[in-house]
C-alpha positions in Angstrom: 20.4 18.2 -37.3 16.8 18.9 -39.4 17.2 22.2 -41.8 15.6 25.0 -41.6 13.1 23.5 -44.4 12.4 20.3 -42.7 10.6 21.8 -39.8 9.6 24.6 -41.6 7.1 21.8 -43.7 6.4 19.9 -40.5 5.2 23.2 -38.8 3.4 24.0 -42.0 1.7 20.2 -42.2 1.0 20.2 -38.7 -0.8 23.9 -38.7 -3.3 23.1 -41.6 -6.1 24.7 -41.1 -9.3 23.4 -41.5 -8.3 20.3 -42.6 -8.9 16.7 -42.1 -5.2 16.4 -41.5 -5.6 19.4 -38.9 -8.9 17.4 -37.2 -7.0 14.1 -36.4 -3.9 16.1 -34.8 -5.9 17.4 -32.5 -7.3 13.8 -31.7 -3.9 12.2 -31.9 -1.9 15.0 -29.3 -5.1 14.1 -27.2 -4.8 10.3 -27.0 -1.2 10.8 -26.2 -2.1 13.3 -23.6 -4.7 10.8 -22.1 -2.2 8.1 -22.3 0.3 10.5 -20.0 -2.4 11.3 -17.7 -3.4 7.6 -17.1 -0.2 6.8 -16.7 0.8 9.2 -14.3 -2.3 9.5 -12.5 -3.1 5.7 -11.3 1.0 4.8 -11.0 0.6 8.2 -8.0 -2.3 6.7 -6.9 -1.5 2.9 -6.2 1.7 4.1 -4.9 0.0 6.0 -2.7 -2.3 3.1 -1.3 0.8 0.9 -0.9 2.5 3.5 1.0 -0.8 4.0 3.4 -1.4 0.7 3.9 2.5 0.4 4.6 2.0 3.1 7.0 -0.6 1.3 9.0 0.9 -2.0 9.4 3.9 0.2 10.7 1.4 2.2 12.8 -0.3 -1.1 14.5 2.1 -4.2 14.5 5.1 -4.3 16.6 7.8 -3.8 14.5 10.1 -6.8 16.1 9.2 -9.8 18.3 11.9 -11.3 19.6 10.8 -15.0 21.2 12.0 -18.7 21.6 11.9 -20.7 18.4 9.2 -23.1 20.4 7.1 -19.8 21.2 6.8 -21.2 24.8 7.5 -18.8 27.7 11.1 -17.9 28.9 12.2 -17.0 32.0 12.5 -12.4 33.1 15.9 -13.1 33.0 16.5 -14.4 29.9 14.6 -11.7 28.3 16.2 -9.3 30.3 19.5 -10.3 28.5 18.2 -9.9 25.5 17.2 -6.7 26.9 20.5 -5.6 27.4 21.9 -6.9 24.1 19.3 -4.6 22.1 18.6 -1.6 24.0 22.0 0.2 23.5 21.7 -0.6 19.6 21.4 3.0 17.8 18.5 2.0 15.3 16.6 0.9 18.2 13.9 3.3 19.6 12.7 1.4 22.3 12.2 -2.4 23.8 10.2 -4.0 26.7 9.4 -7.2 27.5 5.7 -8.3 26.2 3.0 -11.3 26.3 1.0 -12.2 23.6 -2.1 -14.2 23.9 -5.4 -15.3 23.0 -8.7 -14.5 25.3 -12.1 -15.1 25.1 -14.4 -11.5 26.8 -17.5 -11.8 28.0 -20.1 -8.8 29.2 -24.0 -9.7 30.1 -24.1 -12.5 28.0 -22.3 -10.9 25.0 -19.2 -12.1 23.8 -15.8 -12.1 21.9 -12.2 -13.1 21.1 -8.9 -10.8 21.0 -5.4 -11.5 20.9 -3.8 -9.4 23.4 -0.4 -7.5 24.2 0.8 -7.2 28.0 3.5 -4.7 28.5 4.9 -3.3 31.8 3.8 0.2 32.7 6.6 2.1 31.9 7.4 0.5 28.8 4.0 0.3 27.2 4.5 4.3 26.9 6.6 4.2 23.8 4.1 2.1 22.0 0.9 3.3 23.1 2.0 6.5 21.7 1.7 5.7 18.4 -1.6 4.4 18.7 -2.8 7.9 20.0 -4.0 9.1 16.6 -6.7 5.8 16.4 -8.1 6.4 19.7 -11.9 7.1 19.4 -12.7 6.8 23.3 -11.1 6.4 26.6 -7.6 6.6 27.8 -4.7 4.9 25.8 -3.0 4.5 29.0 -2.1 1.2 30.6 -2.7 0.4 34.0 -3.1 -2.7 36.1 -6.4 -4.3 35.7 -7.2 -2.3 32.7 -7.5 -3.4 28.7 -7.6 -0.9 25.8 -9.5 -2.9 22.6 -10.1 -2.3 19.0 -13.3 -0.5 18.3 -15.3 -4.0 17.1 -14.7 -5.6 20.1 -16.5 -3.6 22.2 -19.1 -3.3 20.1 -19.5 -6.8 19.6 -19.3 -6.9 23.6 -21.5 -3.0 23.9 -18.6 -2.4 25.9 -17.9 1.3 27.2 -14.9 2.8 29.1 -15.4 2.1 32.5 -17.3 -1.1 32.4 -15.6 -3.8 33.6 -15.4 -7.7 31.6 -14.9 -10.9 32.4 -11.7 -12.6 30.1 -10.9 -16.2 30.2 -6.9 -17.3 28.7 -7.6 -19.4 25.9 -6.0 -22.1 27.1 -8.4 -22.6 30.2 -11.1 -22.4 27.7 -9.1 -25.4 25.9 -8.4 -27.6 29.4 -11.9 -26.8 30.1 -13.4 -28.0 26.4 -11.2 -31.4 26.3 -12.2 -32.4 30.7 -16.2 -31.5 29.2 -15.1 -34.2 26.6 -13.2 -36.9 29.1 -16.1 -36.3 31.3 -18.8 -37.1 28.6 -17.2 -40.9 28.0 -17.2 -42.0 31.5 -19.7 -44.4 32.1 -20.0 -43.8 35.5 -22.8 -41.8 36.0 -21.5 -40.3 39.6 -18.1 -39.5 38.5 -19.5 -38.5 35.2 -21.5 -35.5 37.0 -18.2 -35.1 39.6 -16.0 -34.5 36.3 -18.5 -32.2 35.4 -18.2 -30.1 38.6 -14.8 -30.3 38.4 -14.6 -28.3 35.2 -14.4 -24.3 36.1 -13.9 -21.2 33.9 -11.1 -19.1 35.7 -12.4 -15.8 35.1 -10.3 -12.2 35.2 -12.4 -8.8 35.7 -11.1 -6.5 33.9 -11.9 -2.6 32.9 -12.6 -1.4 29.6 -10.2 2.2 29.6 -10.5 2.6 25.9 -10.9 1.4 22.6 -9.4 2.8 19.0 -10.3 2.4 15.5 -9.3 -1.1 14.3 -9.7 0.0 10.5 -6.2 2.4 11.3 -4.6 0.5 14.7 -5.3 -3.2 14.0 -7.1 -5.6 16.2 -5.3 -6.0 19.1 -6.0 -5.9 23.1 -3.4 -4.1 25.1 -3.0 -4.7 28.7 -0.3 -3.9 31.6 2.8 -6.9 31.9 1.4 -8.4 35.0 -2.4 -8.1 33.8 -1.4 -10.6 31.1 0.5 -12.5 33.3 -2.2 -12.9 35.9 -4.6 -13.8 32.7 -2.9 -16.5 31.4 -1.1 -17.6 34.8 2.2 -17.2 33.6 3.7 -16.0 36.8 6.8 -13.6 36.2 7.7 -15.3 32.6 7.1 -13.8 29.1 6.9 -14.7 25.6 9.3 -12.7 24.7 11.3 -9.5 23.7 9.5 -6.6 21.3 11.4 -4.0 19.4 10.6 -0.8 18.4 12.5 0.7 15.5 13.8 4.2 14.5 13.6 3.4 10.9 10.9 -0.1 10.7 11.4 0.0 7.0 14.8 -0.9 7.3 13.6 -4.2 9.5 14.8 -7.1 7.6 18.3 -5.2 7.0 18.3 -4.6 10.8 17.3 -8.3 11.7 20.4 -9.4 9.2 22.8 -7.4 11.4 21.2 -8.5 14.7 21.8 -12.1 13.4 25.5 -11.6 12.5 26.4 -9.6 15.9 24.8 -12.1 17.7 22.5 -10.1 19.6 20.3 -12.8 18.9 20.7 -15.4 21.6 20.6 -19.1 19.9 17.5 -20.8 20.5 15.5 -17.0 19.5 13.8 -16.0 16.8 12.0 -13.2 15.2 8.7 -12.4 13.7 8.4 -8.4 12.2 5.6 -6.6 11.2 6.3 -7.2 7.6 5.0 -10.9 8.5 1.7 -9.0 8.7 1.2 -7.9 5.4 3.9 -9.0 3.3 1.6 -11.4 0.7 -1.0 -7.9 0.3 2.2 -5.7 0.0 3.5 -8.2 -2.7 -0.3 -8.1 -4.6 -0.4 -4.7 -4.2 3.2 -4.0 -5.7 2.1 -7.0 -8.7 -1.2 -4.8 -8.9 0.8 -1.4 -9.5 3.5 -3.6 -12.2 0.2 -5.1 -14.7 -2.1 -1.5 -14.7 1.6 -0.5 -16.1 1.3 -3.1 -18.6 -2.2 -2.0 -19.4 -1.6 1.4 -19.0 1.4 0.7 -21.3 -0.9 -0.8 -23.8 -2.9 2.5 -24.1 0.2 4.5 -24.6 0.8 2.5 -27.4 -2.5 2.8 -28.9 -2.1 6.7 -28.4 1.0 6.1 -30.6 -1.0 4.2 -33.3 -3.0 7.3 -33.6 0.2 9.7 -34.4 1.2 6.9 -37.1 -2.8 7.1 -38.5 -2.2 10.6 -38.7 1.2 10.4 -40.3 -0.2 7.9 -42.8 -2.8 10.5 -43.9 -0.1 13.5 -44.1 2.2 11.7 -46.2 -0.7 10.3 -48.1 -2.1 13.6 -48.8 1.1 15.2 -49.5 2.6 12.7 -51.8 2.8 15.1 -54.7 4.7 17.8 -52.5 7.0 15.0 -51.2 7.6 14.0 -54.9 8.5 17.6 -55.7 10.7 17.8 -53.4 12.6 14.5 -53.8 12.7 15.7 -57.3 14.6 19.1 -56.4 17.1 17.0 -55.1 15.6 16.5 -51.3 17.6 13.3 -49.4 15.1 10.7 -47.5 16.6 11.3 -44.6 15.4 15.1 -44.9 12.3 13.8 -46.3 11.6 11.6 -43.4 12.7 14.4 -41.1 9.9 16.3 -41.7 7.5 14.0 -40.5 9.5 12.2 -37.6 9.7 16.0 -36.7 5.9 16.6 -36.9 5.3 13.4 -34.6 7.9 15.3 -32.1 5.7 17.6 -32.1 3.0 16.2 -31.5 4.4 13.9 -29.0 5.8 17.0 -26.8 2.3 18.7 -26.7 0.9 15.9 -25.9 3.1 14.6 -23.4 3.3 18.3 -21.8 -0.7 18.6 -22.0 -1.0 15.2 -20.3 1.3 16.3 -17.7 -0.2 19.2 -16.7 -3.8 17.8 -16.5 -2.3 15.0 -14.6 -0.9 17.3 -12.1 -4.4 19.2 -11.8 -6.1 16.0 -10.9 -3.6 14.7 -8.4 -4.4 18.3 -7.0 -8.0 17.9 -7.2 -8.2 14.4 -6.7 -10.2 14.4 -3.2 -12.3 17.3 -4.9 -12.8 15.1 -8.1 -14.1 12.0 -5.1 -16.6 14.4 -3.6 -17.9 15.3 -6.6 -18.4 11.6 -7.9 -19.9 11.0 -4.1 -22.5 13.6 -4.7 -23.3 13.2 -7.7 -23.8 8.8 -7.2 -25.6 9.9 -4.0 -22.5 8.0 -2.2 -21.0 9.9 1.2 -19.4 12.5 0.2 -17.3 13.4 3.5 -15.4 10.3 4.5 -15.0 9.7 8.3 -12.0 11.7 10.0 -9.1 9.0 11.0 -10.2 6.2 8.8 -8.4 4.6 6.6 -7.8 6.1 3.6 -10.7 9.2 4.3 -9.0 10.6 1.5 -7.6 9.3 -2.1 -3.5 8.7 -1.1 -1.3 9.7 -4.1 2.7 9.4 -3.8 4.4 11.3 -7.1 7.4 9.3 -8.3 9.4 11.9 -10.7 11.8 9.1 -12.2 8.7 7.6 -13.0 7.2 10.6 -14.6 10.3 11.3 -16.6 10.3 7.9 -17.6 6.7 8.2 -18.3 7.3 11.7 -20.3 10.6 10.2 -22.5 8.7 7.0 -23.1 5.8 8.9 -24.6 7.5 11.2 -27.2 9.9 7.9 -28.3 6.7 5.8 -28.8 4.8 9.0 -31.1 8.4 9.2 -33.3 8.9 5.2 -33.5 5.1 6.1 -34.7 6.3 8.2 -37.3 9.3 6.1 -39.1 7.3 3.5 -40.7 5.0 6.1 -42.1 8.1 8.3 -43.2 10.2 5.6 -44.5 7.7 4.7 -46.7 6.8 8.0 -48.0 10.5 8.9 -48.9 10.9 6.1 -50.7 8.5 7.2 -53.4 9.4 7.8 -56.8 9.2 11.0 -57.6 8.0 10.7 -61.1 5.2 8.2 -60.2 4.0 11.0 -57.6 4.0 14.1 -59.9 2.1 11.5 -62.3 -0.5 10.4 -59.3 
């Protein structure tokens, strides 16, 4: 434990008034209160992005698709066993069979692509719900004949609800693209031009019923079971089985205990909607891990500065130290009062640099707005679009790691400075 006169002289150091000594503890409870808020700050911060754009691919990508290994389409009843297998599970939310495909849209000469989801009418409820939030125009609700797009597609195709579009299965356009071909080598000139006629577009007019913001809900077409079906002339087969979840970050736990219950059929497998984004969610995380090693870096520097300042106190104070040592003061007493006066300055700092860090997490859309206005940028970001305001997600281990990390670097600061400077002999100080 320090004596009374041990911080007693590190109060006194540390209070010097207008000093040099007085100017750079200022500058050093500063740096490590800029280190703090850095820290702090951008960690909240790129957590908070992660977590957003975690939220949206849960928001937009089924969580599970259950489908043959071969992708190919199985038979109603084979996904209506599966069915049975994974509706009763507890974690489950809901499950319906579904289509996926590729289509090419067409509308007075403008065109476009999508991939598109059929689901029946009464299952399609539980899905489109969560896409209620991206709408932007239209209904959201499913019926036969009907598509719901992303908001670029309909632009591209200047597309309104209501109007109706002409969609061609992708693989029509395929058969269609390789006949054009096998027609183009025959020689024959007659059944050259008969191949040619032979070759037709089977085209599917549907109705535009809405359309939602593909920044927030992805890019997908949605359609009603038997819409699809008709599309891509699949009669009453499917691709497969999709899962929603109660809890979709606990997916890949889920899918583990699928597998070992066998709810799985053989033959199945499953893509979830961490497929999606799992390389940008690995960046992203890699991202967050080297700003802590920059970030880290500063904190470090802010520590050089409470050694600088150290340096100068005991440098400045050398006679007083040899006085003392001379009296009969022990180094560790003597180092004390110096290790104690980086404590100090460590615990200002690190409670300065908390707070402030706080106020700008608090004010941080406030803090965009007035960087927007004053760059001439947009100040007000769009309602509903991704990230229309700066996401923050506050961590406190990593704040009380943050804060503990901080006043251990300031005293590991102060040692060298105070090892040194209790070493001195006493009689070459009084001398000096």
């Amino acid at each position: 434990m320090l004596s009374n006169v041990t911080l007693f002289l590190a109060r006194r150091y540390l209070r010097a008034k207008r000093s040099f000594v007085s100017v750079i503890t200022v500058i050093s409870i500063l740096g490590v209160a800029v280190g703090v808020l850095m820290m702090i700050v951008v960690s909240s911060v790129m957590k908070g992005f992660e977590g957003e754009f975690r939220k949206a691919l849960i928001g937009s990508e089924p969580h599970i698709l259950l489908h043959p290994q071969d992708r190919k389409p199985t038979t109603a009843k084979a996904a209506a066993d599966v069915l049975a297998q994974v509706l009763p599970q507890p974690d489950v939310l809901a499950a319906s069979g579904y289509i996926l495909g590729f289509m090419y849209a067409e509308r007075e000469g403008q065109q476009s692509a999508l991939d598109v989801i059929g689901l029946p009418e009464d299952g399609a409820k539980f899905y489109m719900a969560k896409l209620a939030r991206h709408r932007l125009e239209g209904s959201l609700e499913l019926r036969h004949g009907g598509v719901v797009c992303a908001d670029y597609i309909a632009g591209q195709l200047n597309a309104h609800p209501g109007d109706k579009i002409s969609v061609y299965a992708s693989t029509n356009v395929t058969s269609a693209v390789q006949r054009f071909r096998v027609a183009s080598d025959e020689q024959d000139e007659a059944k050259r031009h008969a191949a040619y006629k032979d070759i037709k577009l089977h085209a599917r007019e549907i109705i535009l019923q809405g359309y939602t913001r593909s920044e927030t809900a992805g890019a997908y077409g949605y359609t009603t079971l038997e819409t699809a079906q008709q599309i891509f002339g699949l009669g009453e087969q499917v691709h497969g089985v999709l899962v929603e979840l109660k809890q979709p970050g606990e997916v890949k736990e889920l899918m583990k205990r699928f597998t070992a219950s066998g709810i799985i059929p053989a033959g199945w497998s499953a893509s979830l909607w961490t497929d999606a984004g799992d390389a940008r969610l690995a960046a992203m995380s890699n991202e967050r891990v080297m700003m802590w090693i920059v970030l880290l870096i500063i904190a470090v520097v802010a520590a050089f500065s409470v050694m600088n300042t150290t340096i100068t106190v005991t440098t400045q104070k050398r006679r007083e130290i040899g006085v003392l040592t001379a009296l009969g003061s022990r180094q560790s007493q003597i180092i004390g009062i110096f290790v104690a006066q980086a404590a100090f300055v460590g615990t200002l700092g690190t409670l300065t640099g908390l707070t402030l860090s706080g106020l700008v997490l608090w004010l941080r859309d406030d803090i965009r707005m007035g960087i927007a206005i004053l760059s001439g940028g947009n100040a007000d970001a769009s309602s509903g679009m991704f990230l229309s305001t700066i996401p923050a997600q506050i961590e406190p281990w990593f704040i009380l790691a943050t804060c503990l990390g901080s006043i251990t670097l300031c005293l590991l600061a102060a040692l060298p400075p105070a090892w040194l400077a209790a070493r001195v002999d006493p009689a070459v100080a009084l001398r000096d």
